[in-house]
C-alpha positions as CSV (number, residue, x, y, z in Angstrom):
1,X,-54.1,44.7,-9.5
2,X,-53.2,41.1,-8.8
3,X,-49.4,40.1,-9.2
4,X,-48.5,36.8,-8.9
5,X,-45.2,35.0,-9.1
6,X,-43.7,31.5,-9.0
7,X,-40.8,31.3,-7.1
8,X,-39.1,27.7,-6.8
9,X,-37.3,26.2,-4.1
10,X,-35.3,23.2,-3.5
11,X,-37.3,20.5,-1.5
12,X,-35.5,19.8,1.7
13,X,-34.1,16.3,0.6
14,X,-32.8,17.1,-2.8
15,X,-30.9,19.9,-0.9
16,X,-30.1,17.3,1.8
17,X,-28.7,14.8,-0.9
18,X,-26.9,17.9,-3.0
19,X,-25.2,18.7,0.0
20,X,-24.1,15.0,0.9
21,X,-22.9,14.4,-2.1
22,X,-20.7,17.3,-2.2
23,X,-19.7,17.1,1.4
24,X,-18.6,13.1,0.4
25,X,-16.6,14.0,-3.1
26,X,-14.6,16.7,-0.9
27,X,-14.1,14.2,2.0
28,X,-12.6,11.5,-0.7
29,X,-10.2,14.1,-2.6
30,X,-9.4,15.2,0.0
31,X,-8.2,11.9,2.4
32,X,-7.1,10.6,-1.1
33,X,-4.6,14.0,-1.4
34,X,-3.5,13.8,2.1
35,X,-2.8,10.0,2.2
36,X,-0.7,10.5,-0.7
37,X,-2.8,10.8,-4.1
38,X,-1.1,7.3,-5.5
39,X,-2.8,6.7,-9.1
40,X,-2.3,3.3,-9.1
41,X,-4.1,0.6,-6.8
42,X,-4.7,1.3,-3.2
43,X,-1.6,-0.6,-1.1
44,X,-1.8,-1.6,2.7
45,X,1.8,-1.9,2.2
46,X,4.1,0.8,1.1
47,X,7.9,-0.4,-0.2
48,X,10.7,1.3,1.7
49,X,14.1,1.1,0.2
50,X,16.9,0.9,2.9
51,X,20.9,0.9,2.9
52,X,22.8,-1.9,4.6
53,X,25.5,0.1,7.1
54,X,28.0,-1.8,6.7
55,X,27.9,-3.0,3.6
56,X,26.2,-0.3,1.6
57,X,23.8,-3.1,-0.4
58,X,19.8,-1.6,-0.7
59,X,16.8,-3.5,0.0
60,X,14.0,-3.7,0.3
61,X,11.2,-3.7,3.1
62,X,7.7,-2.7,3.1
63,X,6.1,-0.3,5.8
64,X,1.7,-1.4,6.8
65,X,0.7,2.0,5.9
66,X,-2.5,2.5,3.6
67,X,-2.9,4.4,0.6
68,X,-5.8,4.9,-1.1
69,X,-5.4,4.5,-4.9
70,X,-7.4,5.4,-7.8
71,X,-10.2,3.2,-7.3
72,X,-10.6,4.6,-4.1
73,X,-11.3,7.8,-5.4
74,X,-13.2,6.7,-8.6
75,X,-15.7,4.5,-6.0
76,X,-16.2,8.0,-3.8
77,X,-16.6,10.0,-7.1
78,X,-18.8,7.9,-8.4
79,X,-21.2,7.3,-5.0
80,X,-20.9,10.9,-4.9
81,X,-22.2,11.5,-8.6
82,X,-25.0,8.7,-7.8
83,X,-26.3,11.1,-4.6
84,X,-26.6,14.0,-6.7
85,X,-28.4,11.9,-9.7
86,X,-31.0,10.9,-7.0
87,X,-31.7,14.2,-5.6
88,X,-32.6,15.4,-9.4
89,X,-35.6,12.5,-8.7
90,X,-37.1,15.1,-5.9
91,X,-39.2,18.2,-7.4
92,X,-38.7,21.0,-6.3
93,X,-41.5,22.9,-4.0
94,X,-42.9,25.9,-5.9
95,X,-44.5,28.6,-3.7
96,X,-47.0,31.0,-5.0
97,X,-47.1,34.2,-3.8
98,X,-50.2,37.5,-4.6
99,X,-49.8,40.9,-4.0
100,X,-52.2,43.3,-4.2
């Protein structure tokens, strides 16, 4: 008796591109986290509020620091999203294997 069976398995690329794209969406959460996780637009300049000593007035001065903002992690998302929509263009390889 013959018994045959269809096992499926990614094809090398569409694994490749699956593992890019989640290798590249943890890589922007995560720098986006660490460097602050600021929802509004990225900034190259960061405002620093700082006390006169003798007389006690604030202002204001601004720190060249980058943080990535939303659009920053929206644009990774989004490349990351577009990797994993092109690997579902590869088919996957089916094997075929008999016993007998």
């Amino acid at each position: 008796m013959s018994h045959s069976t269809n096992a499926s398995k990614p094809a090398p690329m569409r694994l490749g591109l699956r593992v890019a794209a989640t290798v590249l969406l943890l890589g922007v959460v995560g720098f986006w986290a660490a460097k602050g996780a600021h929802t509004g637009w990225s900034m190259n300049q960061v405002p620093v509020k700082q006390t006169d000593e003798i007389t006690g007035i604030e202002f204001v001065t601004y720190e060249k620091r980058f943080v990535p903002g939303i659009e920053f992690l929206g644009s990774g998302s989004g490349l990351a999203a577009g990797l994993f929509v092109v690997s579902l263009l590869f088919k996957r390889k089916s094997t075929q294997t008999t016993s007998s």
